[in-house]
C-alpha positions as CSV (number, residue, x, y, z in Angstrom):
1,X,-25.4,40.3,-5.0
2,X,-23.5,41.5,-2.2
3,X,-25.9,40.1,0.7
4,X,-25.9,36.6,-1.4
5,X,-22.3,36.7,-1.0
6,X,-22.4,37.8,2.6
7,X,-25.1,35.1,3.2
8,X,-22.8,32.6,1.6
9,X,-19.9,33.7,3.9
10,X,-21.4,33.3,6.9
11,X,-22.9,29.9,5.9
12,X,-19.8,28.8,5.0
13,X,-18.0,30.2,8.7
14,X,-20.6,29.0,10.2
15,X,-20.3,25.3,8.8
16,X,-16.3,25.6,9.4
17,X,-16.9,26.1,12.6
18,X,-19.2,23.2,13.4
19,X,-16.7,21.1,11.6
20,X,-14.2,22.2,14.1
21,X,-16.2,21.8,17.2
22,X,-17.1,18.2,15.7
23,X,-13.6,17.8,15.2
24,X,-12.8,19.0,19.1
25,X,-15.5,16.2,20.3
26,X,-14.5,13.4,18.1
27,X,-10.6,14.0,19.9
28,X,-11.9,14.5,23.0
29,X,-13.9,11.5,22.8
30,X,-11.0,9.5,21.6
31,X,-9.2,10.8,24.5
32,X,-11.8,9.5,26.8
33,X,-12.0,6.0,25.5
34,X,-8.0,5.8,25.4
35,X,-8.1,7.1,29.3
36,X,-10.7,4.3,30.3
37,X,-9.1,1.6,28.2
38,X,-5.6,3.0,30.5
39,X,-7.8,2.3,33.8
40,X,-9.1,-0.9,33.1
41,X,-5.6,-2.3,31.7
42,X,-4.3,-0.9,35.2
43,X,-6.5,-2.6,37.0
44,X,-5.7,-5.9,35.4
45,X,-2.2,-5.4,36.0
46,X,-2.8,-5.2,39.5
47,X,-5.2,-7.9,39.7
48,X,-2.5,-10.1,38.6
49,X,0.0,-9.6,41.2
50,X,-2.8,-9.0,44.1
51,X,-3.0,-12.6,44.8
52,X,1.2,-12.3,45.9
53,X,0.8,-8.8,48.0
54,X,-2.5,-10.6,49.9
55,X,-0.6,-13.9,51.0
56,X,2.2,-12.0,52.0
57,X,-0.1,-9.3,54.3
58,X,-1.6,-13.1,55.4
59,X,2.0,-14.1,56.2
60,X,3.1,-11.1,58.3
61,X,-0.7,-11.0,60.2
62,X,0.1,-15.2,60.8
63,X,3.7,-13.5,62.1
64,X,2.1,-11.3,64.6
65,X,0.0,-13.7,65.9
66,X,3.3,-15.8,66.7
67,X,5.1,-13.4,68.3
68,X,2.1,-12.3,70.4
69,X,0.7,-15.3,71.1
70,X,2.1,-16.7,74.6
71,X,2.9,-12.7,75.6
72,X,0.0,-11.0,75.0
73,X,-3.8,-11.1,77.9
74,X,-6.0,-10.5,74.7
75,X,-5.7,-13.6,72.9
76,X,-9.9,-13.5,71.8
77,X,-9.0,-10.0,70.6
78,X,-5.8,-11.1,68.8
79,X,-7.8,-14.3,67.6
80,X,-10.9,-11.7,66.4
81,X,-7.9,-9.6,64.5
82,X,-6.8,-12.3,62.7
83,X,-9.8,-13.6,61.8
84,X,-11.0,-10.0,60.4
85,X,-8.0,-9.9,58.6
86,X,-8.7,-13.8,56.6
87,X,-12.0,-12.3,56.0
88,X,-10.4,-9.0,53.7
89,X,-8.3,-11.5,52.3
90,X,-10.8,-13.8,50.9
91,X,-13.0,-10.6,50.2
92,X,-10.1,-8.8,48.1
93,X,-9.3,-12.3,46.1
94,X,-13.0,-12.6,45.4
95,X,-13.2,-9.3,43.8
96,X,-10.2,-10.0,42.0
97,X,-11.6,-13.0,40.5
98,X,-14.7,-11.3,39.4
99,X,-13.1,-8.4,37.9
100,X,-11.0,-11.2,35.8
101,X,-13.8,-12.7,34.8
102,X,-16.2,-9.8,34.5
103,X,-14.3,-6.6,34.1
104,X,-16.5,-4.7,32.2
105,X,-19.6,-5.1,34.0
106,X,-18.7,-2.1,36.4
107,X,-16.6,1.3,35.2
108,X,-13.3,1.1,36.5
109,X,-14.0,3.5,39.1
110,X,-16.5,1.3,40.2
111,X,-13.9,-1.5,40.8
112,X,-12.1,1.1,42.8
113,X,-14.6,2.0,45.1
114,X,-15.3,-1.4,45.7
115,X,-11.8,-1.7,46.7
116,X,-11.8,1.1,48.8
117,X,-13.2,-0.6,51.7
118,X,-10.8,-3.5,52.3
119,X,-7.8,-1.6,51.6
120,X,-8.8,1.0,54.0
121,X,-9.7,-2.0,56.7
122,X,-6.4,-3.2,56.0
123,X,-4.5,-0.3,57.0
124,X,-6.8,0.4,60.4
125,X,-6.3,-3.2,60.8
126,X,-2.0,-3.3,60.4
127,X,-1.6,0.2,61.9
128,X,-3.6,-0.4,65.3
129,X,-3.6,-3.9,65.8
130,X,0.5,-4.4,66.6
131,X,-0.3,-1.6,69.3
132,X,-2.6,-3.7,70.8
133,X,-0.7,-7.1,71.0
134,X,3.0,-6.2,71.3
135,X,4.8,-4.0,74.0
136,X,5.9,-1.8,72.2
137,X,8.0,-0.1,75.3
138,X,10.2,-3.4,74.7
139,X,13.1,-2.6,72.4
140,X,13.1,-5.5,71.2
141,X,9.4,-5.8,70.2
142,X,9.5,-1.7,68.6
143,X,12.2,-3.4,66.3
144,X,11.0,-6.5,65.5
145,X,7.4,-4.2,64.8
146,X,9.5,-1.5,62.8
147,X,11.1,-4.2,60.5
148,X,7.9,-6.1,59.6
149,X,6.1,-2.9,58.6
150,X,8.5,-1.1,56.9
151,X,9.7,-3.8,55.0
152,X,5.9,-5.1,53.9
153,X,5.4,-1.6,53.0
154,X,8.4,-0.8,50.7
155,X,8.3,-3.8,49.0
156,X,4.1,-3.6,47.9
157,X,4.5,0.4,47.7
158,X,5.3,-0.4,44.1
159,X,2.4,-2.6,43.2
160,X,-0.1,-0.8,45.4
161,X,1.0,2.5,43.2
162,X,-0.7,1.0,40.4
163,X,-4.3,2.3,41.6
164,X,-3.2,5.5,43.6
165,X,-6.4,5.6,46.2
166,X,-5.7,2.4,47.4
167,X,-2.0,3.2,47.9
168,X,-2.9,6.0,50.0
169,X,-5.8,4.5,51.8
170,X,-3.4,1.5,53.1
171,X,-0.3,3.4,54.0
172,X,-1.6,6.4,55.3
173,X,-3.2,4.9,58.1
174,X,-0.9,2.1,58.3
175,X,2.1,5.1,58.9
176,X,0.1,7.5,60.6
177,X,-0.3,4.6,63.5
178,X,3.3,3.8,63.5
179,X,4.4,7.5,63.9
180,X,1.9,7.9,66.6
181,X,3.2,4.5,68.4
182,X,7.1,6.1,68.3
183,X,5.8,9.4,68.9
184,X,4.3,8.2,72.1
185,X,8.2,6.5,73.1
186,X,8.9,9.5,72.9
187,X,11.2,8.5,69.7
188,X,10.6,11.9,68.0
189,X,13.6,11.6,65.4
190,X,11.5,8.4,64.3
191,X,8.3,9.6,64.2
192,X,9.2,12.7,62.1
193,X,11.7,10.8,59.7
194,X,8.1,8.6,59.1
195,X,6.4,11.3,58.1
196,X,9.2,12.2,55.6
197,X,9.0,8.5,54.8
198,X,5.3,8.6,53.5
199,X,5.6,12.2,51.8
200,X,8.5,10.2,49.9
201,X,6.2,7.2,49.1
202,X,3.6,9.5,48.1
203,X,5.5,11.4,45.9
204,X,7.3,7.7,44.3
205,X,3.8,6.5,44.0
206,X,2.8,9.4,41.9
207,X,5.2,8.9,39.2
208,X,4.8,5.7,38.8
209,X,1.2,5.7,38.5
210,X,2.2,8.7,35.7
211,X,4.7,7.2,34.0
212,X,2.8,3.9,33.9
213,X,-0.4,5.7,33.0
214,X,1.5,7.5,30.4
215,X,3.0,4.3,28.9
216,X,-0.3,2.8,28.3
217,X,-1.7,6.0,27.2
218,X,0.9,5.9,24.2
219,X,0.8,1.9,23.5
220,X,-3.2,3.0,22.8
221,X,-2.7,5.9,21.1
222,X,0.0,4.2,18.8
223,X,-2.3,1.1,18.1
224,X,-5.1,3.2,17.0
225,X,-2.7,5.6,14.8
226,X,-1.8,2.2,13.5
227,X,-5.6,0.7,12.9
228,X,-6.3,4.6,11.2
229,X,-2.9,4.0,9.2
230,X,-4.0,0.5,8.1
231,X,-7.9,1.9,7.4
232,X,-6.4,4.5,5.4
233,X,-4.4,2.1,3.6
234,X,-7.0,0.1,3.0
235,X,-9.1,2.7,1.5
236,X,-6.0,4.0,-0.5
237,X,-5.6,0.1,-2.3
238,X,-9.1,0.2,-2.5
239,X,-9.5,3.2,-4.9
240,X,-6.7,2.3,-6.2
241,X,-8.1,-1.1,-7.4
242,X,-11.2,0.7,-8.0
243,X,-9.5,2.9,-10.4
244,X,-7.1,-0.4,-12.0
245,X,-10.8,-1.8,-13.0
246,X,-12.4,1.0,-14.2
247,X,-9.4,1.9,-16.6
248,X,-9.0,-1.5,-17.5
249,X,-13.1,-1.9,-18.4
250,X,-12.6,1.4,-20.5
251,X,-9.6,0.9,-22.0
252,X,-10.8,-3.2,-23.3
253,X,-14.5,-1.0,-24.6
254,X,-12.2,1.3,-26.4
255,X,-9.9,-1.4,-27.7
256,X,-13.0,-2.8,-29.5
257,X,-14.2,-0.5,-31.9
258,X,-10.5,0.6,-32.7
259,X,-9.2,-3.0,-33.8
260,X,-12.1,-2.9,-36.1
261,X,-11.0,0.6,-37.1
262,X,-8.0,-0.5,-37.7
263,X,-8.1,-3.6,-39.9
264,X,-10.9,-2.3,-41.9
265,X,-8.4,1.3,-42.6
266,X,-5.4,-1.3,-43.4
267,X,-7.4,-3.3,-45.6
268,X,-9.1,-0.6,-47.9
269,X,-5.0,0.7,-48.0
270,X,-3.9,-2.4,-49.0
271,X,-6.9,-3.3,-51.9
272,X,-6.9,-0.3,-53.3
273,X,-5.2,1.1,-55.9
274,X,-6.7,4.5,-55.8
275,X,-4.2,6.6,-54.9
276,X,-7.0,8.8,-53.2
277,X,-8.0,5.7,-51.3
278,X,-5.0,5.0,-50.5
279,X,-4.5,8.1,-49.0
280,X,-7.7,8.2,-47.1
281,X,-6.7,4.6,-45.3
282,X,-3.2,6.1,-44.4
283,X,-5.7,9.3,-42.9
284,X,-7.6,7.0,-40.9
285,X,-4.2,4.9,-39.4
286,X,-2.8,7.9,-38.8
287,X,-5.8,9.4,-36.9
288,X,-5.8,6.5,-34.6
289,X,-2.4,6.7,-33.7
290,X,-2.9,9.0,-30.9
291,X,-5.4,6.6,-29.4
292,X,-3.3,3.9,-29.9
293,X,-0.5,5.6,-27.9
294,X,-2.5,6.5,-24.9
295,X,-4.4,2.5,-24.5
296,X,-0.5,1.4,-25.3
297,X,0.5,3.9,-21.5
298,X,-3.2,2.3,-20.1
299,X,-1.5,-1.4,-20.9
300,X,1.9,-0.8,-19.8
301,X,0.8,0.8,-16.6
302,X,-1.6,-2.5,-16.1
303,X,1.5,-4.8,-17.1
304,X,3.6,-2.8,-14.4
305,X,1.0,-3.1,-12.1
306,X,0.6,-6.9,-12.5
307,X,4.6,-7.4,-11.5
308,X,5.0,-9.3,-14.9
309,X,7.5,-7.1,-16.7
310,X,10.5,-9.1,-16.9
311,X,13.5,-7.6,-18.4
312,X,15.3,-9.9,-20.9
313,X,18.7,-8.3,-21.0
314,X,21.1,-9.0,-24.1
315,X,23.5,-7.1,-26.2
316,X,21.9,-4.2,-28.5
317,X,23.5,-2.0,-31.2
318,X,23.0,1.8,-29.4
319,X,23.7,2.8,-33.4
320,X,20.3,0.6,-34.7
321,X,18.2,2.0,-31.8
322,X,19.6,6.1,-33.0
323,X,18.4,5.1,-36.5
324,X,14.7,3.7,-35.8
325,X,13.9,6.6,-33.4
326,X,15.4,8.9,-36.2
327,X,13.2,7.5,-38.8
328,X,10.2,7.7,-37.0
329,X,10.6,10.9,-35.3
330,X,11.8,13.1,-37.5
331,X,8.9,13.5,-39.3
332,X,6.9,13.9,-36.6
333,X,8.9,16.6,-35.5
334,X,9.0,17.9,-39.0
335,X,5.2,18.0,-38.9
336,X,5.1,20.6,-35.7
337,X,7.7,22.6,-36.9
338,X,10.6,21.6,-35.0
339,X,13.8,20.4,-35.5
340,X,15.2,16.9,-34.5
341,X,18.9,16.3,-34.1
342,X,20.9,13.8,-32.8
343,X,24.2,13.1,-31.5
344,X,25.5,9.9,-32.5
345,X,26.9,7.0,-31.3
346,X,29.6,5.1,-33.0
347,X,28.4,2.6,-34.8
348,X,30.1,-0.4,-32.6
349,X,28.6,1.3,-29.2
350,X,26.4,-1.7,-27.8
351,X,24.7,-1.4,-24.2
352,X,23.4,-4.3,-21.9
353,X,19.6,-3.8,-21.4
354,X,16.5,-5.2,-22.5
355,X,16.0,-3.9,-26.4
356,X,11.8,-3.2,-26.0
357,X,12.1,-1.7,-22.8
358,X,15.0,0.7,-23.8
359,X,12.7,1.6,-27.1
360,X,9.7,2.5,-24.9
361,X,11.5,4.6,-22.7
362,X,12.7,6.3,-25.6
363,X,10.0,6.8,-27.2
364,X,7.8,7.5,-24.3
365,X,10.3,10.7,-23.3
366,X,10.8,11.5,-27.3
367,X,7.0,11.8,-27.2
368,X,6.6,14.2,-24.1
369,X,9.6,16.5,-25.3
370,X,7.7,17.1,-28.7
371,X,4.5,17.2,-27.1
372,X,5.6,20.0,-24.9
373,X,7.9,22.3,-27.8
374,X,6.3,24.5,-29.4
375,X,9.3,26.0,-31.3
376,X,12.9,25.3,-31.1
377,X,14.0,21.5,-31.5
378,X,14.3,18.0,-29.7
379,X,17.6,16.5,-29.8
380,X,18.7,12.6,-29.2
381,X,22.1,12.2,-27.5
382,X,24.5,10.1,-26.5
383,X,27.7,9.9,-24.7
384,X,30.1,7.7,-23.3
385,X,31.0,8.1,-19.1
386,X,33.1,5.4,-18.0
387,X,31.5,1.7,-18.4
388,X,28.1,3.3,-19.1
389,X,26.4,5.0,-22.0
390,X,24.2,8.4,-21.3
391,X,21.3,8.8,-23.1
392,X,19.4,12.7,-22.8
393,X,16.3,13.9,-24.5
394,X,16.9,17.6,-24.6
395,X,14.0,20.2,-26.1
396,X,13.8,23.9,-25.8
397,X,10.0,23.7,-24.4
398,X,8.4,25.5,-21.5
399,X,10.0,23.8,-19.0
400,X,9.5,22.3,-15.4
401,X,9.5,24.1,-12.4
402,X,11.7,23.0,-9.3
403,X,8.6,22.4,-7.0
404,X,6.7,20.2,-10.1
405,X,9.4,18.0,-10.8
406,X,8.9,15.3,-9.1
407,X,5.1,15.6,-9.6
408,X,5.5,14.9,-13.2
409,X,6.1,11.7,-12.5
410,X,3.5,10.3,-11.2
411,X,0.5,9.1,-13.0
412,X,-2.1,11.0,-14.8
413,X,0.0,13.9,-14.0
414,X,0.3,16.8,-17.0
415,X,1.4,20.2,-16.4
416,X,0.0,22.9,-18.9
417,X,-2.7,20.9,-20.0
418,X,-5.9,21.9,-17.9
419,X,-7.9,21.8,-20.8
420,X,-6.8,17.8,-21.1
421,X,-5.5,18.5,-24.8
422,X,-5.6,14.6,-26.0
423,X,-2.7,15.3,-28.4
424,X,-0.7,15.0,-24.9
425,X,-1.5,11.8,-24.2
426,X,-3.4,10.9,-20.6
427,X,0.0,11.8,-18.3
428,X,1.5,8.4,-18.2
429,X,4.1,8.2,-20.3
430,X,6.8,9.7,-17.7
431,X,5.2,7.5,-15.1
432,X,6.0,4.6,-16.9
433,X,10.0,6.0,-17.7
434,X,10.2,6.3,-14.2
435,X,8.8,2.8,-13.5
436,X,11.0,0.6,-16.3
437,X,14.1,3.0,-15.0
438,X,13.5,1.5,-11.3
439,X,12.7,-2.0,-12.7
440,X,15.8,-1.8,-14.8
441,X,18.0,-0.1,-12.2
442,X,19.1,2.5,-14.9
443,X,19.8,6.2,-12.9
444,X,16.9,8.8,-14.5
445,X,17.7,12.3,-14.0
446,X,15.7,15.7,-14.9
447,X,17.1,19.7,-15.4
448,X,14.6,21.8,-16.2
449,X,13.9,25.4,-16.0
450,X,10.6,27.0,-17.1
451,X,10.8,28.3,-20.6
452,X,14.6,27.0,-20.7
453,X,13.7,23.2,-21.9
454,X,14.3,20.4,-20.0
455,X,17.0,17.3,-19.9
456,X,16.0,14.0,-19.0
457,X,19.1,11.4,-19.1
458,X,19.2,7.7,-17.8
459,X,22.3,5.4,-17.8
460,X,23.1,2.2,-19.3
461,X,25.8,-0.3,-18.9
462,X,28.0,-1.1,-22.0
463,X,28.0,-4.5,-23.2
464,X,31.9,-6.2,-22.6
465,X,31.3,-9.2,-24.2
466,X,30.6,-10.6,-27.6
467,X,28.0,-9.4,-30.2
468,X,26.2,-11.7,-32.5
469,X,24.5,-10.3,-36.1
470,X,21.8,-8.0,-35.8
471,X,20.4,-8.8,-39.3
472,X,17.0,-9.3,-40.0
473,X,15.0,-10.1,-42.8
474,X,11.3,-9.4,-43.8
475,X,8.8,-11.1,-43.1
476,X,7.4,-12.8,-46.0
477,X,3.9,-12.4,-46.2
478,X,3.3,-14.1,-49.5
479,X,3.6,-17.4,-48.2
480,X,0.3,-17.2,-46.2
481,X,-1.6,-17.7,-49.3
482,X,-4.1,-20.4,-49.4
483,X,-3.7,-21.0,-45.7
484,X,-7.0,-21.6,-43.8
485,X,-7.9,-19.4,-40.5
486,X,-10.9,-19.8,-38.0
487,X,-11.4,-16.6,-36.4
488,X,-13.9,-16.4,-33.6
489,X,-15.3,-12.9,-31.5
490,X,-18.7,-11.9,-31.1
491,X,-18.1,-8.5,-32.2
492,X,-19.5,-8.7,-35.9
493,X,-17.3,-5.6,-36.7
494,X,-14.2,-7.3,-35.3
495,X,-14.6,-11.1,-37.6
496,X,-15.7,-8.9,-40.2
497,X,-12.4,-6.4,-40.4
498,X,-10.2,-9.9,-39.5
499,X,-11.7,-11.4,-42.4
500,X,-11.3,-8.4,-44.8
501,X,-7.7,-7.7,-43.8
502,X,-6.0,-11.6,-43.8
503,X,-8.2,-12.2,-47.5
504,X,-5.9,-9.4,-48.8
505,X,-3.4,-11.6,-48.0
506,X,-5.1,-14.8,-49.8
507,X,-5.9,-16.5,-46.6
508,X,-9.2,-18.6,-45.9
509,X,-11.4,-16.9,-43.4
510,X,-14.2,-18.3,-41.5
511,X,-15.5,-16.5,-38.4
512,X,-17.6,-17.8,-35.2
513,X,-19.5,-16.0,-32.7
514,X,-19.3,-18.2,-30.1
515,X,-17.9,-21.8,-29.6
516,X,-21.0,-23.8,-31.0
517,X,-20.5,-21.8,-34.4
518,X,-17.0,-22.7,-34.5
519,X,-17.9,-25.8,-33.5
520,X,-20.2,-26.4,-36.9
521,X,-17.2,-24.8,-38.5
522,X,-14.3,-27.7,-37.2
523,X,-16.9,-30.2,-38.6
524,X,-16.2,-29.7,-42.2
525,X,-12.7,-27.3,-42.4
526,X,-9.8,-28.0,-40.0
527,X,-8.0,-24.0,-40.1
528,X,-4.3,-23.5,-40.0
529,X,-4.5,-21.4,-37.7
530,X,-7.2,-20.0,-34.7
531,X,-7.7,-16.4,-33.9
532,X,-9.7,-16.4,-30.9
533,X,-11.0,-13.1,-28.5
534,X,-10.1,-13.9,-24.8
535,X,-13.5,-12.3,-23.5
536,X,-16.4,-13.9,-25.7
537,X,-20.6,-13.8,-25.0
538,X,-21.8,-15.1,-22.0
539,X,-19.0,-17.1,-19.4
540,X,-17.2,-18.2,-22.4
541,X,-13.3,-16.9,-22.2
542,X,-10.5,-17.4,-25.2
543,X,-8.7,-19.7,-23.7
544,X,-11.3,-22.3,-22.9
545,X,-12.4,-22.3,-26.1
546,X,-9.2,-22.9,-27.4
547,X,-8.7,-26.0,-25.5
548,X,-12.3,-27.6,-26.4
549,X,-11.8,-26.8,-30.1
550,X,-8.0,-28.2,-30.1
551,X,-9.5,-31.6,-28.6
552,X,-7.5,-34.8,-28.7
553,X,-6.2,-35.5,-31.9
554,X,-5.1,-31.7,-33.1
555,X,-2.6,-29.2,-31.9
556,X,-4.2,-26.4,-33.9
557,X,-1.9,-22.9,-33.9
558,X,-4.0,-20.3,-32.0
559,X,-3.5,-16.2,-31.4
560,X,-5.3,-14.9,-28.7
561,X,-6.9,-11.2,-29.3
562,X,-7.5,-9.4,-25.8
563,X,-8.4,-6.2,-25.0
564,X,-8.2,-6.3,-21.6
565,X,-5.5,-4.4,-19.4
566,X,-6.7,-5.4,-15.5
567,X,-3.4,-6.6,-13.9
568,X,-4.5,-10.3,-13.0
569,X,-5.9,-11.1,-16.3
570,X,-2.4,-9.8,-18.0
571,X,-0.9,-12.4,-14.7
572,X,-3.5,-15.2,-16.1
573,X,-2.7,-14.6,-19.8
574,X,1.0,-14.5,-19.2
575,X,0.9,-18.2,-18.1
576,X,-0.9,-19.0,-21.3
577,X,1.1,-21.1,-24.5
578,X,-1.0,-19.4,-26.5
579,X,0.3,-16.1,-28.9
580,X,-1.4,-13.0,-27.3
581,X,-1.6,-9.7,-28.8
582,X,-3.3,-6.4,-27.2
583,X,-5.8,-4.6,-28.9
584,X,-5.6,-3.0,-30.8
585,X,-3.4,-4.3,-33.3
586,X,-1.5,-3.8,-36.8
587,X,-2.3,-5.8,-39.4
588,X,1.5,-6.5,-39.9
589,X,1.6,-7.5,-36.2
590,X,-1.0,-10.2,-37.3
591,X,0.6,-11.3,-40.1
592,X,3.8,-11.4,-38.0
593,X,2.1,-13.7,-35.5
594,X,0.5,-16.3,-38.2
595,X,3.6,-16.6,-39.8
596,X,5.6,-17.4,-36.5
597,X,2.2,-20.0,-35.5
598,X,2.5,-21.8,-37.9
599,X,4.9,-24.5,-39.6
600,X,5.4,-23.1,-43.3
């Protein structure tokens, strides 16, 4: 054992360490293609303003010639000098324009060398030529000389800095000759403030080949942090689309078998009078209700997702909210062993907020605080602060560490729960506070200390203005008696639990597969009501159906069952007039739908 161990060390040093000599080329070979991308943008920088510095090196040679024309004895030489000089010229602009049109058919430092040449010419040329021409013994001529080159110079030392071996290739000579010429007057103060002259330009044309070099350098390095930034984006939204469809195709083939489930548990509770029965359909709703919890997170993380959660903000009674979540919490507390209190509000306290969203918040942090007390209790509180009402959820659980707070939050996050205990739900629920809280600007805070509990609190504005009657009444499920449904899904499980539930009920079922059946169907009963599955065999979707059955001449009611959660199918259905409801669903739900359908 201990060699295999040893062997498995040193395989695994010995792969570390080609990863970081991978890692060293891949960076030095960036490095390499940002430095030549550097040299060839430089060079097109001073290929642009080339075709400026040549015609004014053509205008001081044509200068020259003027001054020296009627003084000097070597006109054919002067004529020959000029000459050479056009020919640079036209050579210099040529290469220009083929490295415009052709710059990477050579290396940059092939462009360079082919520069070399002329540059160098160019400087024999303008630093010996003058000598020749002028008398330079005239003060007059030393002056006019002195002006025309130093001037030329300083004002291309800039450009010509761009490309560092032509700089010094030009000027060198170009300087050298002058400081000879003066040198020779006997003009030593001259000659040796030119040699301080071109160590200065020298030194100028350094930097500014660095710093330009270095500004280029960065601009590349920048724009491929960016193009890694945006692939890494891209990758990020892609997985994260990848994971929106693979949840959504889970949570619809879960959705399936559990409507079934459902209906056919509500119906055998509702037909039977055996209390034993009875008891065994309340079992089987009740075993589903931990399923039914977790594809309920799946949907409203899909709804969130989608950007179609719009809150509908009205007045609600704080006191009616207290006494549903007391009814159906405390027995679930009561079950685990805890204790559920609650501090009231007065019985006027209304707040301003959207009345489902409020209740799934609720719930969803009423949930995690019993999910994650073992012993102790849960209390529900709320208290006035200024114009807004605060709302806690505080349990004497394990706690949250400082560093995991914020991680709780996000999704699929559970701490404690390695063994992915499904009474905990899949680690959305928090998400999803954290989400409505945002789109609902309501302030969400969390104290926590491990084995202390924890306090989570939001805030909600009160209501100022007036309150209209709360009362409802029940729904009156009698009076769907002797009504006529089509219901149409290809799942034989689903028409045949739709069709035992809504008979309980005294309504008329028939059931379809596909639209051809229900087709038949139309021909000799017209239903009440339709209850169609969005995603049917083949390319056949819900809604289509709908439409062809409807026809012309009837506006038939129709409920659409779906079971899918993928954001742009919840965006499609949202445009819909139809009724849709999310498997799975409660037979009252159902009922509740018909009733509202349909003109009774």
């Amino acid at each position: 054992m201990p060699s295999i161990k040893s062997d498995s060390a040193s395989r695994y040093g010995v792969a570390s360490a080609k990863k970081r000599v991978l890692d060293l080329e891949d960076n030095r070979t960036q490095s390499q293609d940002i430095h030549q991308r550097v040299r060839y943008t430089l060079l097109h920088v001073y290929s642009k303003y080339e075709p400026v510095l040549l015609f004014g090196y053509l205008l001081f040679v044509f200068v020259i010639v003027q001054i020296t024309w009627h003084t000097t004895e070597l006109r054919t030489t002067l004529i020959f000098w000029l000459v050479l000089n056009i020919i640079i010229v036209a050579h210099a602009l040529w290469l220009g324009l083929k490295f415009k049109k052709q710059a990477h058919l050579h290396s940059p430092e092939r462009w360079v060398r082919m520069r070399i040449y002329s540059s160098l010419a160019f400087g024999l040329l303008w630093g010996m030529g003058p000598a020749l021409f002028m008398n330079l013994s005239d003060m007059v001529n030393l002056v006019t000389f002195s002006v025309l080159i130093l001037g030329v110079l300083s004002s291309s030392a800039y450009f010509l800095s761009i490309i560092p071996p032509l700089f010094y290739l030009f000027f060198v000579p170009v300087l050298l000759c002058y400081c000879a010429i003066v040198f020779w007057e006997g003009m030593y103060i001259i000659a040796a403030a030119t040699m301080l002259f071109l160590a200065f330009l020298a030194w100028m044309s350094h930097q500014i080949h660095r710093m330009m070099f270095a500004v280029y350098a960065a601009r590349y390095e920048n724009e491929l942090l960016a193009e890694s930034l945006c692939h890494e984006k891209e990758q990020v939204e892609k997985a994260s689309r990848a994971k929106t469809r693979f949840l959504a195709a889970a949570s619809h083939d879960l959705r399936q078998p559990l409507q079934a489930q459902r209906l056919f548990a509500e119906a055998i509770k509702a037909r039977s009078h055996n209390t034993a029965l009875n008891q065994l359909g309340s079992q089987l709703i009740e075993s589903q209700h931990a399923m039914q919890l977790m594809l309920d997170e799946l949907l409203d993380i899909s709804r969130l997702d989608a950007g179609i959660v719009a809150p509908n903000l009205s007045a609600v009674s704080l006191y009616a909210i207290f006494i549903r979540l007391h009814a159906d919490f405390t027995p679930l507390a009561e079950s685990r062993g805890l204790r559920f209190h609650l501090h009231w509000p007065p019985n006027d306290a209304v707040v301003h907020c959207d009345p489902g969203l409020l209740d799934r918040i609720l719930l969803n942090l009423l949930n995690n605080a019993i999910r994650y007390t073992l012993t102790g209790s849960v209390m529900l509180a709320a208290r006035q602060r200024g114009q807004r009402w605060r709302i806690e959820v505080r349990d004497s659980g394990i706690g949250i560490p400082i560093n995991q707070q914020q991680d709780i939050f996000e999704e699929f996050r559970q701490l404690d729960n390695a063994a992915r205990d499904r009474s905990r739900g899949l680690g959305l629920g928090l998400s999803i506070v954290q989400r409505l809280c945002q789109l609902l600007a309501y302030p969400l805070s969390l104290t926590s200390c491990p084995e202390n509990g924890s306090v989570f609190a939001i805030e909600i504005p009160i209501w100022t203005g007036p309150v209209a009657s709360d009362e409802k009444t029940s729904p009156n499920f009698t009076a769907l008696a002797g009504l006529t449904a089509l219901a149409i899904d290809d799942d034989q499980a689903i028409r045949e639990a739709l069709k035992a539930s809504l008979q309980t009920f005294g309504v008329i079922v028939h059931t379809a597969a596909n639209r051809d059946e229900a087709i038949q169907i139309l021909k000799y009963h017209l239903p009440d009501v339709m209850i169609v599955d969005y995603r049917l065999s083949g390319f056949d979707n819900g809604l289509d159906v709908i439409e062809s059955l409807r026809g012309s001449n009837h506006e038939i009611p129709a409920i659409l069952l779906t079971g899918d959660t993928a954001p742009e199918k919840l965006v499609e259905l949202g445009k819909t007039k139809c009724t849709v409801l999310h498997k799975p669903i409660s037979l009252n739900n159902l009922l509740q739908a018909i009733l509202e359908s349909i003109p009774l």
